[in-house]
LOSEKE-949919 format. One record per residue (C-alpha): residue in one letter; y, x negated, z. Coordinates in pm, whole numbers. Layout:
<atom residu="A" c2="Y" c1="X" c3="Z"/>
...
//
This chain:
<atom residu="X" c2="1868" c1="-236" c3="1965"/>
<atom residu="X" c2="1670" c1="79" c3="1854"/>
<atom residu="X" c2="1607" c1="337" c3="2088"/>
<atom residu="X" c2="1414" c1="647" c3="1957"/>
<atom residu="X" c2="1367" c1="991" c3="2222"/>
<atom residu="X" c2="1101" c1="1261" c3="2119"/>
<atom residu="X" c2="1136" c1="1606" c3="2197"/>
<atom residu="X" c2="967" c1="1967" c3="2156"/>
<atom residu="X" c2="608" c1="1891" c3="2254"/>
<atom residu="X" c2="425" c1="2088" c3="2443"/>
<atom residu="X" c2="149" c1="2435" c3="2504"/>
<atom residu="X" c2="70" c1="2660" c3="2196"/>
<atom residu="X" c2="-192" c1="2876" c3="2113"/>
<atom residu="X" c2="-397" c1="2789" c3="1763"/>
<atom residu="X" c2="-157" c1="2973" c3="1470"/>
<atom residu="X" c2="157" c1="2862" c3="1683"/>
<atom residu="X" c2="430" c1="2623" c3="1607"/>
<atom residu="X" c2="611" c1="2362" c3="1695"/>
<atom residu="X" c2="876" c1="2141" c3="1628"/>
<atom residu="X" c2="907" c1="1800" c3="1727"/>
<atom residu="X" c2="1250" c1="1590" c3="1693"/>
<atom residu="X" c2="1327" c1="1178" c3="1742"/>
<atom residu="X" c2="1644" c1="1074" c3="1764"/>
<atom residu="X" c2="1748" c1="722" c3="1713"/>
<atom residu="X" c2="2042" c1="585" c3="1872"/>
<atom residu="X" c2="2177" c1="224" c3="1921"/>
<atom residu="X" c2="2340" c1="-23" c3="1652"/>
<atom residu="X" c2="2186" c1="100" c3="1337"/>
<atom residu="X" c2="2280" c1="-47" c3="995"/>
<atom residu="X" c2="2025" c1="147" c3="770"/>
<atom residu="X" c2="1719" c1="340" c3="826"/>
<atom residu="X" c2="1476" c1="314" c3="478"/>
<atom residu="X" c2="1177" c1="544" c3="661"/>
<atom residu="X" c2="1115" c1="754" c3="922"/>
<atom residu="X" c2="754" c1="877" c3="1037"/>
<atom residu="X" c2="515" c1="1112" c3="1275"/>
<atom residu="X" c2="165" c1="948" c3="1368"/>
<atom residu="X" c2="-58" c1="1085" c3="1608"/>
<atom residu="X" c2="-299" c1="1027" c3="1837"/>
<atom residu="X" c2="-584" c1="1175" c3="1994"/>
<atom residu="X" c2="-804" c1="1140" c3="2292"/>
<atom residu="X" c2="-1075" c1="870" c3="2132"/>
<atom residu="X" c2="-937" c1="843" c3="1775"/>
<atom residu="X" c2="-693" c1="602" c3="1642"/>
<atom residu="X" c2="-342" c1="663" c3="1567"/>
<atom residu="X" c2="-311" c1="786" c3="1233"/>
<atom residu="X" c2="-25" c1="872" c3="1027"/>
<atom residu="X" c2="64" c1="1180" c3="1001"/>
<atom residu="X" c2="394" c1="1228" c3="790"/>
<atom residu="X" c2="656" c1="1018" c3="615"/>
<atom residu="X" c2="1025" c1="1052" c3="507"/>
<atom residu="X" c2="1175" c1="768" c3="278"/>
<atom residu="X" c2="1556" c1="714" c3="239"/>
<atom residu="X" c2="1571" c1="868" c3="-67"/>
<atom residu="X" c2="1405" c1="1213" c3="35"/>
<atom residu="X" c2="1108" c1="1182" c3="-74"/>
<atom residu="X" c2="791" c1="1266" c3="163"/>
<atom residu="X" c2="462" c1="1204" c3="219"/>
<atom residu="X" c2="165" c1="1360" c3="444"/>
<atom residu="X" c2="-215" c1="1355" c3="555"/>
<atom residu="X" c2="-416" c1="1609" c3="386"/>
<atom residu="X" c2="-493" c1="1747" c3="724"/>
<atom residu="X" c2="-145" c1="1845" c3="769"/>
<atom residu="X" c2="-34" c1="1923" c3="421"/>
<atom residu="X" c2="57" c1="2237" c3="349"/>
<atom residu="X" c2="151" c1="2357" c3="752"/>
<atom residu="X" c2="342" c1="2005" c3="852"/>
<atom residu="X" c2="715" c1="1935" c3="721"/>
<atom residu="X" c2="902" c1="1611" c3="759"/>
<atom residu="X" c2="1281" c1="1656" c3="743"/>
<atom residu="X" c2="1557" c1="1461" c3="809"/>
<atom residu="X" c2="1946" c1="1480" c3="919"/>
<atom residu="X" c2="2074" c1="1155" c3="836"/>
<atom residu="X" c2="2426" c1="1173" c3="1013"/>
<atom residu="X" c2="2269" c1="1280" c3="1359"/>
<atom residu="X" c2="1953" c1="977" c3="1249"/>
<atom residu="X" c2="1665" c1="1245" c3="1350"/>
<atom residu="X" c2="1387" c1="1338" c3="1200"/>
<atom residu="X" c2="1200" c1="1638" c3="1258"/>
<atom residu="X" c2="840" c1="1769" c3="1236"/>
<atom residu="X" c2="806" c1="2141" c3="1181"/>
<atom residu="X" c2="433" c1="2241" c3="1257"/>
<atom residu="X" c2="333" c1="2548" c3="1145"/>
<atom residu="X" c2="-36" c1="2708" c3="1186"/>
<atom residu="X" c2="-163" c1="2502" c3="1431"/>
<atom residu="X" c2="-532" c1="2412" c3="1485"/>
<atom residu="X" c2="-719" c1="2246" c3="1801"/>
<atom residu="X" c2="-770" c1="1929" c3="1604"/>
<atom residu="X" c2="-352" c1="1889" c3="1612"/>
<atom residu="X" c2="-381" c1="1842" c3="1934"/>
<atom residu="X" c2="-243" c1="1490" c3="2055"/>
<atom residu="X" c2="47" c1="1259" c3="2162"/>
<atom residu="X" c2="280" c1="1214" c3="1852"/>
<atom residu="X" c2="491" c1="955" c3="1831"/>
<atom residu="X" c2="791" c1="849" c3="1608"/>
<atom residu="X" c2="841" c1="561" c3="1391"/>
<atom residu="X" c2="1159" c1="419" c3="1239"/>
<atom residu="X" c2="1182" c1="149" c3="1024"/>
<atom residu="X" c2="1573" c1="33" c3="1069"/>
<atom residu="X" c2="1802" c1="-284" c3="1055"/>
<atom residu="X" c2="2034" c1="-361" c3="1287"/>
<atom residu="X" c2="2113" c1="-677" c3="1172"/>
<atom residu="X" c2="1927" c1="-881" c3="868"/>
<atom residu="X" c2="1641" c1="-750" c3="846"/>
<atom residu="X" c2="1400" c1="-458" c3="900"/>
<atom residu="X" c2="1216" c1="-385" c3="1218"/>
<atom residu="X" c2="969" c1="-66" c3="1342"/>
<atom residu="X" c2="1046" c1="68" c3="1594"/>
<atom residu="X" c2="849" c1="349" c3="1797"/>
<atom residu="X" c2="895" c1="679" c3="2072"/>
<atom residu="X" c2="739" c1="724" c3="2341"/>
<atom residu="X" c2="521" c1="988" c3="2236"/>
<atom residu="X" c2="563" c1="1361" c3="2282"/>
<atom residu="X" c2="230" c1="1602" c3="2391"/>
<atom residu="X" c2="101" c1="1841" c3="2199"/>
<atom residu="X" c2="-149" c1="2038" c3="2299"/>
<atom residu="X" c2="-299" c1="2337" c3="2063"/>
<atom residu="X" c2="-528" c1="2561" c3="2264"/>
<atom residu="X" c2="-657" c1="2929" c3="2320"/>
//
């Protein structure tokens, strides 16, 4: 079992920061990705950043450029620095974490940390 706990959410004015962390915990073989999606009030969740095993990272356009994914593999956490925030960052974000813990891979997901960009 997989269990991921997000942390750092919360109040900032627009040109803030923030940084969110998940950390995973429970019988974990390998982790091959871990991600940030958001969501906000009457969108759909959408991906917002991606860290692969291997380093390598990935983001929206909306984010790129202010967002960066990071990772500590021996403490399995993965972080989400968030620099020059706008109102349109504002939403629940929510960790994924594509693991094995036995054969074979399974996502697993937070349960969503607040964030909430406003003047």
């Amino acid at each position: 079992q997989v269990q991921l706990v997000e942390s750092g959410g919360g109040l900032v004015q627009p040109g803030g920061s923030l940084r969110l962390s998940c950390a995973a915990s429970g019988s974990i073989k390998s982790i091959y990705h871990m991600s940030w999606y958001r969501q906000a009030p009457g969108k759909q969740r959408e991906l917002v950043a991606t860290i692969v095993g291997g380093g390598s990272t990935d983001y929206a356009d909306s984010v790129k450029g202010r967002f960066t994914i990071s990772r500590d593999n021996d403490k399995n956490t993965v972080y989400l620095q968030m620099n020059s925030l706008k109102p349109e960052d504002t939403a629940v974000y929510y960790c994924n974490v594509l693991a094995t813990t036995d054969l074979f891979p399974k996502s697993y997901w937070g349960q969503g940390t607040q964030v909430t960009v406003s003047s």
